[in-house]
N, C-alpha and C positions, 0 to 999 in steps of 0.2 A: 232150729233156726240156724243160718248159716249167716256168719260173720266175716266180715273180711277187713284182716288189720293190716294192710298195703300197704295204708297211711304212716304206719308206724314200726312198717319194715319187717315183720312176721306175720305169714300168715296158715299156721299149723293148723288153727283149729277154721279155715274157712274151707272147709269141705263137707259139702251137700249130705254124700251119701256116708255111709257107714264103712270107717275101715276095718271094722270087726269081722266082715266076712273077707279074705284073705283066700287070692286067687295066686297071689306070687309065691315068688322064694323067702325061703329064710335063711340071709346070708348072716353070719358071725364074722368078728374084727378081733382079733387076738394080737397084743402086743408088751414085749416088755424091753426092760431099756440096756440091757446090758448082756452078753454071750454067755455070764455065769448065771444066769434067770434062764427056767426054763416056763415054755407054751404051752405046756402038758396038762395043767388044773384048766389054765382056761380054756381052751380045746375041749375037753370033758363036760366044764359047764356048759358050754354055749354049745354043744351036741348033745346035749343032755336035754336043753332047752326047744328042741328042735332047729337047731341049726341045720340045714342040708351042707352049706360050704362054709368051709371057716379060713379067712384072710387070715396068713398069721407074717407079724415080721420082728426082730431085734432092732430096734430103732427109739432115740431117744424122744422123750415126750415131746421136748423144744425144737424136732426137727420141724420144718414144716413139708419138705419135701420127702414123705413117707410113702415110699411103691408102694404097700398092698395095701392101705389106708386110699391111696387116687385109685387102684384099680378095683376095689370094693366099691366105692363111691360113684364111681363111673359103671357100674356091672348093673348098679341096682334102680329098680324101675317102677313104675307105675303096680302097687298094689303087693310086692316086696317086702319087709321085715327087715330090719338090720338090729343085730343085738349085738352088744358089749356086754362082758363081766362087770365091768365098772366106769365112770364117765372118763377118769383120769385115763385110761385107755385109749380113746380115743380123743377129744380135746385139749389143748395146750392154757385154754383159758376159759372162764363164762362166756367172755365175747365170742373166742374160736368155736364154743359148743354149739351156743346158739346161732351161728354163721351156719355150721353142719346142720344142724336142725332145719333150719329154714330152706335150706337146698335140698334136704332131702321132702319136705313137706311140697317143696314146688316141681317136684317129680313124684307125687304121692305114693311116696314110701314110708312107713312108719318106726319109729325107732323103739328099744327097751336096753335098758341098764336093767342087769337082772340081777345086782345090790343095791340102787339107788331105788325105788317101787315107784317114785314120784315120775321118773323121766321114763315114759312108758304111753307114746302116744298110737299104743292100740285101745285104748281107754279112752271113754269120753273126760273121766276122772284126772287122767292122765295126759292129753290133750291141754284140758281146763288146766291141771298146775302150770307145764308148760311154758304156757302163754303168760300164767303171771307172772312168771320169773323171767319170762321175755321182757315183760311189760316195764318191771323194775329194772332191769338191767338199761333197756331205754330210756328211762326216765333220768336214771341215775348219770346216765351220758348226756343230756341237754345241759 
């Protein structure tokens, strides 16, 4: 059954067909907040994960104006992957994550945290949490 939550400003899980069969890229986001951290583990994981390319930048979490975070997000497209090590990597907030989520879901691109198991919308499992914590996060805003 295919759902579509327009109404209520996410709509990840309203797609027909199946994102399990995976014709795109799989881009990786690597980032950490200071010049004495190094991108080296996460680079490893998220090529390890199959990542083909991995965005990597030093840049603080609170920025919002992050280059290789807008030039990943703009690269990536219809049927695509985008994987983080962890959410805090790439989100500044719930709200900011799930702003990312929904952009990328309306250019059907799929994302995975490959710490978090829950934020993982190449899964229907993963799709379905998703959307709850969309869900509450909306509600919690009214």
């Amino acid at each position: 059954m295919c759902n579509d939550f327009a109404g209520h400003g996410f709509q990840w899980v309203a797609r027909c067909k199946s994102p399990l069969h995976n014709d795109g890229m799989i881009y990786g986001y690597a980032r950490v907040s200071t010049d004495g951290q190094t991108l080296d583990a996460q680079r490893e994981a998220l090529t390890s994960a199959g990542a083909e390319k991995v965005f990597a930048e030093t840049a603080s979490g609170a920025k919002s104006d992050r280059a290789e975070l807008a030039k990943v997000l703009a690269r990536v497209g219809q049927g695509d992957i985008l994987l983080v090590t962890r959410l805090d990597r790439l989100a500044r907030s719930t709200l900011n994550l799930l702003s990312i989520l929904d952009d990328l879901s309306r250019k059907e691109v799929m994302f995975r945290s490959l710490t978090e198991g829950w934020a993982d919308t190449t899964t229907p499992h993963g799709r379905l949490t998703v959307t709850i914590v969309g869900g509450w996060r909306s509600l919690s805003a009214s």
